[in-house]
C-alpha positions in Angstrom: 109.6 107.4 83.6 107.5 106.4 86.8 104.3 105.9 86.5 101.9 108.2 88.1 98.8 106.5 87.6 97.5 104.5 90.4 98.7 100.6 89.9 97.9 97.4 91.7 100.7 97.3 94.5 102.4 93.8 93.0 103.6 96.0 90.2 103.8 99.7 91.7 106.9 97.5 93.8 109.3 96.8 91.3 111.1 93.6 93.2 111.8 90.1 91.7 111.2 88.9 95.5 107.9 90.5 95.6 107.0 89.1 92.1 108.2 85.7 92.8 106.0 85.5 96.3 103.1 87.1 95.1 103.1 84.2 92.0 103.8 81.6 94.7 100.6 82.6 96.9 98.8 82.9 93.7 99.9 79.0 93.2 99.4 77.8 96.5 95.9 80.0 96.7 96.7 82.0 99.3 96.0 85.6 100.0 99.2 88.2 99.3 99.6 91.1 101.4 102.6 93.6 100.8 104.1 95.5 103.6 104.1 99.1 103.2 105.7 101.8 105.4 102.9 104.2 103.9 100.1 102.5 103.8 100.3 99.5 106.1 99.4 95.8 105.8 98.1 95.5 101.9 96.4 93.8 99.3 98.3 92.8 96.2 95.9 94.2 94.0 95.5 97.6 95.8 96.2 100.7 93.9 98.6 102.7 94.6 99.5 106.3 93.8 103.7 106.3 92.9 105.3 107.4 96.6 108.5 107.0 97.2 108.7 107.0 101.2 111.0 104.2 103.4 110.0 104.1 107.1 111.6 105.8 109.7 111.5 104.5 113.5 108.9 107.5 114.9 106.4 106.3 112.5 106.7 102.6 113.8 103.9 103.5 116.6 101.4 104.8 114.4 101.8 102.0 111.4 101.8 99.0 114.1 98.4 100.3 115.0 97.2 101.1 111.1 98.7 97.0 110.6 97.0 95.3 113.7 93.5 97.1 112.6 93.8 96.2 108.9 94.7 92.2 110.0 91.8 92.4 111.7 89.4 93.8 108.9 91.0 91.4 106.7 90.3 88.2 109.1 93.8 86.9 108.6 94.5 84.5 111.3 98.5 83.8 110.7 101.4 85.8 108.5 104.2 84.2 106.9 106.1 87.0 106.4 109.3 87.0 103.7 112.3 89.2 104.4 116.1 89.7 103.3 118.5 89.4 106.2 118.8 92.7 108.3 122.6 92.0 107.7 121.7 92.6 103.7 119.5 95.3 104.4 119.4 97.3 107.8 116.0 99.1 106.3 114.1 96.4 107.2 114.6 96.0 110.9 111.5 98.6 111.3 109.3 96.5 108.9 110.3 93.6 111.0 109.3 95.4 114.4 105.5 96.8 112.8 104.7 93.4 111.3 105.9 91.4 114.7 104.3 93.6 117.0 100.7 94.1 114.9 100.4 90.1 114.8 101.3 90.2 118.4 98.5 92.6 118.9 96.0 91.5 116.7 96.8 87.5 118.8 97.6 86.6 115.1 100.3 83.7 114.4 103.5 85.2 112.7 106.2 83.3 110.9 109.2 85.2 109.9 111.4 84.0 106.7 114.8 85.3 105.8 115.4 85.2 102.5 118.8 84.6 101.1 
């Protein structure tokens, strides 16, 4: 049964990548941001309502504004951001574009990594 309650994003995402990245930033002490085609550019630890919602190319506009504003609040100066292969996973292609182009608009340094 899904949870309905609000819950800390790392665990509303049920993902072995996202639980393995967010453990390695905890490690390393860096700060963990989740992705969201909802609710933009994320904390971790931000509660979240159960939504089940992938993004679709006319909302790309709107969440690469939402993303460059929330890098900014956050003061993040670089992204390192971790992906499967578009060839795995066509889905993330418009991830890819919001995250690219809100670090392009915010000036902000952006590393992609393609996860096998």
């Amino acid at each position: 049964m899904r949870n309905a309650g609000l819950l800390p994003a790392v665990r509303r995402y049920v993902s072995g990548r996202i639980d393995r990245l967010h453990k390695s930033a905890e490690q390393q002490g860096l700060h963990f941001c989740i992705l969201s085609g909802e609710y933009g550019f994320i904390d971790g630890d931000y509660p979240l309502p159960w939504y089940d919602h992938l993004l679709v190319s006319n909302e790309i506009p709107r969440l690469i504004e939402v993303v460059q504003q929330q890098l900014q609040e956050k003061n993040i100066t670089e992204v390192d951001y971790y992906t499967v292969s578009p060839d795995i996973d066509p889905n993330v292609i418009s991830y890819l574009e919001v995250i690219e182009k809100g670090c392009a608009s915010a000036g902000i340094l952006f590393q992609k990594h393609i996860l096998s």
